[in-house]
C-alpha positions in Angstrom: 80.3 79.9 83.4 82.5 80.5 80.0 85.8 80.5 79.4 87.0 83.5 76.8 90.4 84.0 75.2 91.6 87.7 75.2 94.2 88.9 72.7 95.4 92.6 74.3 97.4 94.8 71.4 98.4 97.8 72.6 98.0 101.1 71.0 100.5 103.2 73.1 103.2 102.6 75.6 102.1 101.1 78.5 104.2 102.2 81.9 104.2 101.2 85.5 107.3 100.7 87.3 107.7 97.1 88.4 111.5 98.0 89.3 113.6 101.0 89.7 117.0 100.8 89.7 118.8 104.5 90.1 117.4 106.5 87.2 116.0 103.6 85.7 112.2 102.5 86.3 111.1 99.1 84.4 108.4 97.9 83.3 107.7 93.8 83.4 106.7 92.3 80.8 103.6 90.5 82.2 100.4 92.4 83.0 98.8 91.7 86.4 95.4 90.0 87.0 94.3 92.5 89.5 95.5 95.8 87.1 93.5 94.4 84.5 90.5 93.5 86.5 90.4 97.4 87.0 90.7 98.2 83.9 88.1 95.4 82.5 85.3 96.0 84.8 85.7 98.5 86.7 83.0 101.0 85.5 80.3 98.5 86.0 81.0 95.7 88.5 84.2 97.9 90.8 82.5 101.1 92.6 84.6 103.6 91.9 84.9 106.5 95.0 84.4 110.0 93.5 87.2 110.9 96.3 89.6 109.7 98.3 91.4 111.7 100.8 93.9 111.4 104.1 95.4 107.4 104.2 92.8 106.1 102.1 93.9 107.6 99.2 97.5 105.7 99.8 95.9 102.5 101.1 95.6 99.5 98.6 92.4 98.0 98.9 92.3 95.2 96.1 91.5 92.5 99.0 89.9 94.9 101.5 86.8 94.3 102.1 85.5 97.0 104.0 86.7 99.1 101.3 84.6 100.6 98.8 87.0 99.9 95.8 88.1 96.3 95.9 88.2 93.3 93.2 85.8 91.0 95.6 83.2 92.4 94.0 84.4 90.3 90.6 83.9 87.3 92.7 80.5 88.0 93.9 79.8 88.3 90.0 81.8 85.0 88.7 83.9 87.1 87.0 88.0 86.1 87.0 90.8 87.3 84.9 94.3 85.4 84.5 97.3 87.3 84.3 98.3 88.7 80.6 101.3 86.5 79.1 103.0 88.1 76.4 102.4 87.0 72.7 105.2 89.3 71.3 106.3 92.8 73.2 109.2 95.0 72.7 110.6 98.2 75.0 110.9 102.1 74.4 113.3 103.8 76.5 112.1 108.0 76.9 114.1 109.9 79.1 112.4 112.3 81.6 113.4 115.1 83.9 112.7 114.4 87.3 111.0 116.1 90.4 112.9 118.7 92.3 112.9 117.2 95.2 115.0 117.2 98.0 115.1 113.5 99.0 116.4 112.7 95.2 118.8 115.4 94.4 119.6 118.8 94.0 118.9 120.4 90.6 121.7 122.8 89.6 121.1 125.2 86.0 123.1 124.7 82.9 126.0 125.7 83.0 126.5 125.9 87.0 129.1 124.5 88.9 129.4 121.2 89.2 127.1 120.3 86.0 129.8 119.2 83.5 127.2 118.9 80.8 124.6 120.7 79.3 122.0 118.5 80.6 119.8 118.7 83.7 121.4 116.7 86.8 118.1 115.1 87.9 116.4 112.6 85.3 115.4 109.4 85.1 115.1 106.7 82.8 111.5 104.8 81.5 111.2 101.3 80.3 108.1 101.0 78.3 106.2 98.1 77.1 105.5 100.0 73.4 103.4 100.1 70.6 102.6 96.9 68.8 103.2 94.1 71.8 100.5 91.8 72.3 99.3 89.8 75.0 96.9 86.8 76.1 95.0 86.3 79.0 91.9 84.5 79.9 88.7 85.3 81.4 86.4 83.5 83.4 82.8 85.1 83.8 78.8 84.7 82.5 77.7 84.1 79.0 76.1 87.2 79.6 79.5 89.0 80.6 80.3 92.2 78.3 83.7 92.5 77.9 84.8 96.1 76.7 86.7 96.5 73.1 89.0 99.5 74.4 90.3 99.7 77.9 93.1 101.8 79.4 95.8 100.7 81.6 99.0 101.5 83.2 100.3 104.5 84.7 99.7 106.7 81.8 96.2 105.2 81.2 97.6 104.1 77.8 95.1 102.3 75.2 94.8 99.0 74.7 92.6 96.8 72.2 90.8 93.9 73.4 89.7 91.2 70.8 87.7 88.2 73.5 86.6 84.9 72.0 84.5 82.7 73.8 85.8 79.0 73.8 83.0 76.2 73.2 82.4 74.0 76.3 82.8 71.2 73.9 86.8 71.7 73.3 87.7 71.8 76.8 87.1 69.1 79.7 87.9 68.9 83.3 91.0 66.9 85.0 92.4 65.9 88.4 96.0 65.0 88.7 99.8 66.7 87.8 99.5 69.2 85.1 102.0 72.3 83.8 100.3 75.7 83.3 102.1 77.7 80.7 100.3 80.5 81.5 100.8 82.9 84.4 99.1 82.7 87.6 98.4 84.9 90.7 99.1 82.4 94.1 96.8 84.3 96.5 93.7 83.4 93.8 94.6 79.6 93.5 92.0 77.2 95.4 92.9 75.3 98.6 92.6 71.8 96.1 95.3 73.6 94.3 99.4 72.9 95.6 102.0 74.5 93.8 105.0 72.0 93.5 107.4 73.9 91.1 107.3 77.0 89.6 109.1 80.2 88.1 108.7 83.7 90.3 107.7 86.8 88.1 108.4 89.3 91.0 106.4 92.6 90.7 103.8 94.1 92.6 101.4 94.2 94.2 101.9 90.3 94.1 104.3 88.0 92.5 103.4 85.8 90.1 104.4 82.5 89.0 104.9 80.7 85.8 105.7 77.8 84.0 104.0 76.7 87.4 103.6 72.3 87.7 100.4 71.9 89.9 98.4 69.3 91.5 94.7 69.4 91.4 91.2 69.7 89.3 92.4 71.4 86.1 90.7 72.4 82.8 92.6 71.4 79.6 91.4 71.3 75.6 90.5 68.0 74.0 93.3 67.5 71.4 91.3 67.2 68.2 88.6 69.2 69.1 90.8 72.4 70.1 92.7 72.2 66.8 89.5 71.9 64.5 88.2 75.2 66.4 91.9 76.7 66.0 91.7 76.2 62.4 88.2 78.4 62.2 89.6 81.5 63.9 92.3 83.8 63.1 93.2 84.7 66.8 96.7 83.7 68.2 95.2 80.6 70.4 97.8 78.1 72.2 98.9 74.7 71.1 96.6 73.6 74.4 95.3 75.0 77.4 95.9 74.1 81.0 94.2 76.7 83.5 93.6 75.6 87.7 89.7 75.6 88.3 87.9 77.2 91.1 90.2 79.8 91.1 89.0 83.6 92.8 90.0 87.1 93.5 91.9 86.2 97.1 91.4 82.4 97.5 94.6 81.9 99.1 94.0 84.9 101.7 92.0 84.0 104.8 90.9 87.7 105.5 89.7 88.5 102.3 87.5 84.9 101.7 86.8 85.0 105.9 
């Protein structure tokens, strides 16, 4: 197995609503694991249904099993991905007219009764991660793993460059003990060696995440002098150090998905 440093730039907005307040539907500014796995691999390690219909096509499925489309089939492949932390991201704000529906309001023309501007009554609000934010992440597969350049994510399957670097097994070395993990982590993939004794909640879905997360357990961490000579021979934006759990997988911490 390798470890590879990913450094994500994105080339448009990126959108998925992580929280909606009123007219207002943010987007977090951490990528999940699982959303990337999708959007890494799924075209050819994730079977991809040509259709779902009925409660299927409103089910999630990214532990299931017995589903067709699921992320266990990453494990079965000793592929992970770590959450994307980000490098440096800013927000666009686009207004949008909203759905005429009758459980969010009633539309009225311009001009009617009871619109006091010349503006439509129902519209909402997007925060987007935009152009120009970049992100790391890590990725845990085969040497023989091909990681795509382009992939496209988010609700408006926006584009996204992906620039992977593999690290040398002779920079990093494993530990056991009490160790902080700058970099964000999804708690249903952390190993049963692995406790969690304090930590930071990033709350989005499907699953919250953690970070700034202080562990106990087998870790993987750079050798000092070692990292920063390999630092110096590439241009990437790599860490002052790494600290990443080992042994972690797609639903470690969920009995029915690893049963």
């Amino acid at each position: 197995m390798a470890l590879y440093h990913c450094t994500l730039t994105l080339h448009d907005n990126v959108f998925f609503a992580t929280r909606e307040m009123g007219i207002l539907y943010e987007t977090e500014k951490y990528l999940h694991n699982w959303g990337l796995s999708f959007a890494l691999f799924s075209i050819n390690y994730i079977p991809q249904p040509y259709r779902l219909q009925g409660e299927l096509a409103q089910r999630p499925t990214y532990l299931d099993a017995t589903a067709e489309q699921n992320i266990l089939h990453l494990n079965q492949a000793g592929i992970y991905i770590f959450p994307a932390q980000p490098i440096s991201w800013s927000y666009q704000i686009n207004t949008f007219k909203a759905a005429q529906v009758g459980y969010y309001g009633k539309s009225k023309q311009f001009g009617d009764k009871g619109a006091e501007k010349n503006y439509p009554i129902n519209y909402g609000r997007a925060k987007e991660l935009a152009v120009g934010s970049q992100y790391r992440t890590y990725i845990i597969a085969p040497e023989t793993i091909k990681i795509p350049r382009w992939i496209r994510l988010g609700k408006w399957a926006s584009k996204i460059r992906v620039e992977a670097i593999k690290i040398p097994e002779q920079v990093i070395q494993n530990k056991s003990g009490d160790y902080t993990c700058l970099h964000p982590l999804n708690p249903l993939d952390l190993p049963s060696h692995t406790r969690i004794l304090l930590y930071n909640r990033i709350v989005m879905p499907p699953v919250s995440l953690v970070s700034q997360a202080q562990l106990r357990g087998e870790y993987l961490t750079t050798k000092k002098d070692d990292w920063q000579d390999f630092k110096s021979l590439n241009n990437q934006q790599l860490p002052v150090e790494i600290h990443l759990p080992t042994g972690v997988f797609y639903g470690a911490g969920n009995v029915v998905a690893t049963a």
